[in-house]
C-alpha positions in Angstrom: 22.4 13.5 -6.6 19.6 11.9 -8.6 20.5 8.3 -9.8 19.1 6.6 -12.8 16.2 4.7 -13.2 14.3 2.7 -16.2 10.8 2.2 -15.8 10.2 -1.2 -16.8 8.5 -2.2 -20.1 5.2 -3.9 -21.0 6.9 -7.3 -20.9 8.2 -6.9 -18.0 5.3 -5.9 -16.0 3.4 -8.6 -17.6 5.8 -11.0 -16.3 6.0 -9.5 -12.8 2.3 -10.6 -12.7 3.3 -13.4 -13.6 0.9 -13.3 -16.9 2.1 -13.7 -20.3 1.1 -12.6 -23.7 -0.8 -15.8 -26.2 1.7 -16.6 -29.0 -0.6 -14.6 -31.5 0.2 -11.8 -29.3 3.7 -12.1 -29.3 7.0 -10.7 -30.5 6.6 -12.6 -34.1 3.8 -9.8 -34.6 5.6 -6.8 -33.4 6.5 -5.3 -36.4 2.7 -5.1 -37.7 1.6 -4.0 -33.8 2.4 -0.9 -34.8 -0.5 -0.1 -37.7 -3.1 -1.3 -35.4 -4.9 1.5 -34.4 -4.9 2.8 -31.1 -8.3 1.7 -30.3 -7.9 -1.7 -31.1 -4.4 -1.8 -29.3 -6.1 -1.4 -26.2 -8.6 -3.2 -26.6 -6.1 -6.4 -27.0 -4.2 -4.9 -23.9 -7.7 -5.2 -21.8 -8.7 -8.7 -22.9 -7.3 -11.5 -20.2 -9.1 -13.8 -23.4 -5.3 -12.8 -25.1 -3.5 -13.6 -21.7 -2.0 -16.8 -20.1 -1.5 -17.1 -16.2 1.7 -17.9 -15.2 3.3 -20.0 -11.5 -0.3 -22.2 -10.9 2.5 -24.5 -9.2 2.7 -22.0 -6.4 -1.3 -22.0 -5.5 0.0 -25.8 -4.3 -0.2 -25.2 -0.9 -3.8 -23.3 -0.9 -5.9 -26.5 0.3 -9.3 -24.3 0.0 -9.2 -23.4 -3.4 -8.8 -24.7 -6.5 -6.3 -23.6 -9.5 -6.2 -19.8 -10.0 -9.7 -19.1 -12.5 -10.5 -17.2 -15.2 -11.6 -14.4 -12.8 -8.3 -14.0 -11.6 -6.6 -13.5 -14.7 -9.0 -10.8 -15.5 -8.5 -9.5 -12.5 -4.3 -9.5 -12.9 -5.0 -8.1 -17.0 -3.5 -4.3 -16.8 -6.2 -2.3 -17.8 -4.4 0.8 -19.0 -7.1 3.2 -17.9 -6.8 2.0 -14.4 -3.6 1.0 -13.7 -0.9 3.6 -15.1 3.2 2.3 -15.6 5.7 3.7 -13.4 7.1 6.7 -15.0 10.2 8.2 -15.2 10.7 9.8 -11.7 11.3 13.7 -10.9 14.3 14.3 -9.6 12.9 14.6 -5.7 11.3 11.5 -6.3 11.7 8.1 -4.4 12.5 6.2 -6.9 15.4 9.2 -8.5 17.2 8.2 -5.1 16.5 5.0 -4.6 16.0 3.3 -7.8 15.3 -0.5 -6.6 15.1 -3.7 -8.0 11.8 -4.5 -8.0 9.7 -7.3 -6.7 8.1 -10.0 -9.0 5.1 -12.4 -7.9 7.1 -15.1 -8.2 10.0 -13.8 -6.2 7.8 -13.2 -3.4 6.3 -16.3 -3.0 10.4 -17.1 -3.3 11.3 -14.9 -0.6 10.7 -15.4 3.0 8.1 -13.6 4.7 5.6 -14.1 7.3 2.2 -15.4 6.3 -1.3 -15.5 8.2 -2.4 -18.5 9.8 -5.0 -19.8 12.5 -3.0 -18.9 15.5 -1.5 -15.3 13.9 -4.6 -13.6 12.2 -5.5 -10.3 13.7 -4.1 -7.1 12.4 -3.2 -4.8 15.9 -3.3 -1.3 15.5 -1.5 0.4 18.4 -2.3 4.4 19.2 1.3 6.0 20.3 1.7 9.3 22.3 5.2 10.9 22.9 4.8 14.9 22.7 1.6 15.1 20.6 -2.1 14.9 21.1 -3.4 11.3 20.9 -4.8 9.7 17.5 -8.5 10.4 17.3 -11.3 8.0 18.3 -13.1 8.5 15.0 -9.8 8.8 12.6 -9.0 5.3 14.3 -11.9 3.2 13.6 -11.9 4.8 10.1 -8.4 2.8 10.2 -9.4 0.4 11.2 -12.4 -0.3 8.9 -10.5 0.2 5.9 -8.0 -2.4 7.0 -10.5 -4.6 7.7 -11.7 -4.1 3.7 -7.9 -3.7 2.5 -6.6 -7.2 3.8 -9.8 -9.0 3.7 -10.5 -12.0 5.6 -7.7 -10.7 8.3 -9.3 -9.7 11.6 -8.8 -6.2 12.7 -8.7 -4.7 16.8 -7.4 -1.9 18.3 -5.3 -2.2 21.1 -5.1 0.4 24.2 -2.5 3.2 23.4 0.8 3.7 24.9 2.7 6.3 25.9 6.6 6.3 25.0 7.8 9.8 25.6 10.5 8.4 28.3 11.5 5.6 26.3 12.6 6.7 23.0 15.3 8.6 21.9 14.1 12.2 20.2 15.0 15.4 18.4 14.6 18.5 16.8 14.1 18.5 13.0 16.6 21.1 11.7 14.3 22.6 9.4 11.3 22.5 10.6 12.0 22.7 14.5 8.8 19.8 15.8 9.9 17.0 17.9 10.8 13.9 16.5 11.1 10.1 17.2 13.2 7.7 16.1 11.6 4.8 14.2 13.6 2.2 15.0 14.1 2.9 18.7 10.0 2.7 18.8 9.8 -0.6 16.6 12.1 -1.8 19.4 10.0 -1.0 22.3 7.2 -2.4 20.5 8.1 -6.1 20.5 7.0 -7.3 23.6 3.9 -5.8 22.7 3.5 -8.5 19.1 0.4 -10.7 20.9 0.2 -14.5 20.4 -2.8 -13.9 18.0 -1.2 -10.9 16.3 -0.1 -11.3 12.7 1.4 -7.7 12.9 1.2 -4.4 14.8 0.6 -1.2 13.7 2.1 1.4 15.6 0.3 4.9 14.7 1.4 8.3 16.2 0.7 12.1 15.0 4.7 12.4 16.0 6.5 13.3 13.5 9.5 10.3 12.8 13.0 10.4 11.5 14.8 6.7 10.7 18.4 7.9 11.4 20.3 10.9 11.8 21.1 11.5 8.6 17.6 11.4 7.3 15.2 14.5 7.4 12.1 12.3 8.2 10.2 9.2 7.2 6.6 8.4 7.1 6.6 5.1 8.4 9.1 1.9 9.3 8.2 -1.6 9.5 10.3 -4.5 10.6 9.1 -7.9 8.4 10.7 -10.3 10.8 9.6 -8.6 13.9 5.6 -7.8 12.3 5.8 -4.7 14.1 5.3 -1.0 12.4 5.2 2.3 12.9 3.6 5.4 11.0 3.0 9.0 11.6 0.4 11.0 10.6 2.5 14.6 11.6 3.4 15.6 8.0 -0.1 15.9 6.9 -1.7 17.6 10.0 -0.9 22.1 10.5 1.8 21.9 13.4 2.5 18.6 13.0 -0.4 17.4 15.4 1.5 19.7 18.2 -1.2 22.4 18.2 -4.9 21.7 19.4 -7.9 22.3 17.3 -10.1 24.8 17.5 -13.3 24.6 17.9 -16.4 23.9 15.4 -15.0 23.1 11.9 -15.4 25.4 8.2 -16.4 23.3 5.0 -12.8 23.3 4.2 -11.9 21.7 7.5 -14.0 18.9 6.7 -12.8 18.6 3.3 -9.1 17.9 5.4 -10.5 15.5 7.4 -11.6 13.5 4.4 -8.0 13.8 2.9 -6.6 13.4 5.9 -8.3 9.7 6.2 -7.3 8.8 2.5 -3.7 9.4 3.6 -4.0 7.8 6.8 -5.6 4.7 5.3 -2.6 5.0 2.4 0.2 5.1 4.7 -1.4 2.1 6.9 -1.9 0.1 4.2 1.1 0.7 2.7 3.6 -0.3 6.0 1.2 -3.4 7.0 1.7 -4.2 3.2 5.4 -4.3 3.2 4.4 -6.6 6.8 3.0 -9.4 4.5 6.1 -9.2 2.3 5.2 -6.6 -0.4 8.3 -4.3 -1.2 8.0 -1.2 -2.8 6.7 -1.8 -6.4 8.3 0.0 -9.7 6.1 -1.5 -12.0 2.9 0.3 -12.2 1.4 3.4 -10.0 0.7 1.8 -6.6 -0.4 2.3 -3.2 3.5 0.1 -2.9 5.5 2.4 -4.4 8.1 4.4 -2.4 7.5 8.2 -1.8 9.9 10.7 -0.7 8.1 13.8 -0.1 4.8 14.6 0.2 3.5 15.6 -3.1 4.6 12.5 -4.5 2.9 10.6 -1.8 -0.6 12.3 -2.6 -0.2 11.0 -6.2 -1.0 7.4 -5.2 -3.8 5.6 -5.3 -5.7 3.7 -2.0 -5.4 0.5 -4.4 -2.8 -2.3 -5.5 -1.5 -2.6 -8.7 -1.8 -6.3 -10.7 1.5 -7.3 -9.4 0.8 -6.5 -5.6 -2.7 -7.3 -6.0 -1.6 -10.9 -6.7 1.0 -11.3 -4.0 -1.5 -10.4 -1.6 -4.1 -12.4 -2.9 -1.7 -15.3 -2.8 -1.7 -14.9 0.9 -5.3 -14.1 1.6 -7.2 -15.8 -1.2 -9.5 -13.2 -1.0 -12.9 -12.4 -2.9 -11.7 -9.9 -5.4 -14.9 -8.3 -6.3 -16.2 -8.5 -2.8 -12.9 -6.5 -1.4 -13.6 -3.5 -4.3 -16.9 -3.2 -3.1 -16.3 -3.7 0.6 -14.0 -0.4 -0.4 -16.0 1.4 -2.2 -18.8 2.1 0.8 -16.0 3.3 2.8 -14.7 5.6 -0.1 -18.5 6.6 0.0 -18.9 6.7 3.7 -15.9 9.2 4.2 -16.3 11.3 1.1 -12.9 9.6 -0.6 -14.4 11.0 -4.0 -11.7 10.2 -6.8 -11.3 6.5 -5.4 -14.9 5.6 -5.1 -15.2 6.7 -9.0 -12.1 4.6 -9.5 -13.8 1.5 -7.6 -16.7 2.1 -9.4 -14.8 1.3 -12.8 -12.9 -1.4 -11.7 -16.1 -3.2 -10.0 -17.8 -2.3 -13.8 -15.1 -4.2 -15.4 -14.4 -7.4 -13.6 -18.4 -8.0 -13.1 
């Protein structure tokens, strides 16, 4: 049954960011807001000239840089025709059955959660084979470029791929009769794998994954205090990455692959996200939020919202500009046609 959710309102986004509205701005001229026109509305909404940032305190501990800038409030300023509010979920939506709470910038620098240093600063990605055929070469150094961009300043490897088939507990989905693995029992056998240098690893399998019995399926599972995680690939590939390929490949086919990357590159960056700390976000349309089904999964973007996009900066004290362009040759490079226009806009804008 469908439980209810409220998407939060503009004030509360804003102050999720941790950004706040000047006092011309504010509530005191709410009740003649609303005979601006709709132009100039958003025009206001746009300008970080008509914004304050919020928690400077908490940038205390960055030693190489100075107070957040000018660049990063523009950076954090909602542009509506980028960054779209959560909506009101469907009923088989994520959020219609598990309507969460919600994580704020300042809560998360609040909250415990691992952070990258100079011992623990390489992002692992492990290959996994239990029934399947193995991840592709190509499909993972695609990954592992676009991590490289997605969590700049992180180093990136591969490690050699593993073969759990004995060690795992398995199943037949009900419905759709594949093999499955359970998550947790593979995030187990992957701790003694977490390297001194390792920040996280990324466990990455074209088996299809189940949580728990009661669940159907899941696309991926991460343990924060262990850094390890594990996601499959199996729900976007025909027979679930049991069948082989055939040879030579139609237009069509390579029009898959190119999809087929974007979602890999979401679902990676979405489970090494929640890794550095990041839970699912409610606030805005995010490469964060929860999904429960594929359609709803294909709706996201490959980018962070202003409210995730600050948390991980936090962390990584990234260039912001540099990462959006860093992104947008990939996007480019693999044909990702909808988010290289996208990047193209944003990169316009903060410039």
């Amino acid at each position: 049954m469908p439980k209810h959710f409220k998407p939060p309102g503009e004030d509360e986004r804003l102050g999720a960011i941790g950004i706040r509205k000047k006092k011309h701005l504010s509530s005191t001229s709410a009740a003649s807001s609303e005979k601006v026109t709709r132009s100039k509305a958003r025009a206001a909404t746009i300008s970080s000239d008509d914004y304050i940032l919020e928690h400077s305190r908490l940038y205390m501990h960055r030693r190489s840089q100075a107070e957040p800038s000018a660049d990063l409030l523009k950076a954090l300023t909602p542009d509506p025709d980028l960054f779209l509010p959560m909506p009101k979920p469907h009923d088989m939506d994520w959020l219609a059955h598990h309507p969460e709470k919600g994580q704020t910038f300042e809560q998360f620098v609040a909250q415990p959660h691992n952070k990258p240093d100079a011992k623990r600063n390489v992002i692992h990605l492990l290959p996994l084979r239990f029934f399947e055929k193995s991840v592709p070469d190509d499909a993972l150094e695609a990954l592992k470029e676009y991590a490289s961009y997605f969590f700049l300043g992180m180093k990136v490897k591969i490690l050699k791929g593993k073969y759990f088939a004995k060690k795992v507990v398995h199943r037949k989905n009900p419905d759709t009769g594949h093999k499955q693995v359970n998550a947790e029992h593979i995030l187990l056998h992957m701790l003694g794998l977490v390297q001194e240098n390792s920040y996280c690893v990324a466990g990455i399998t074209l088996c299809d994954l189940y949580p728990r019995e009661e669940w159907n399926f899941v696309f991926g599972l991460a343990s924060l205090s262990s850094r390890c995680g594990v996601y499959s690939l199996a729900r976007y590939l025909p027979g679930f990455g049991e069948e082989e390929e055939e040879e030579g490949e139609t237009e069509e086919e390579s029009v898959a692959s190119a999809n087929l990357i974007r979602r890999a590159c979401l679902l990676m960056c979405h489970e090494i996200g929640h890794m550095f700390g990041l839970r699912h976000c409610i606030y805005f349309k995010c490469i964060m939020n929860g999904s429960n089904h594929l359609m709803e999964f294909d709706r996201k973007l490959l980018f962070l919202c202003p409210v995730c996009l600050r948390k991980l900066h936090h962390s990584l004290a990234f260039d912001i500009v540099e990462r959006y362009k860093n992104m947008l040759v990939f996007c480019e490079k693999y044909g990702i046609t909808d988010e290289a226009e996208w990047l193209r806009r944003r990169i316009s804008k903060l410039q």
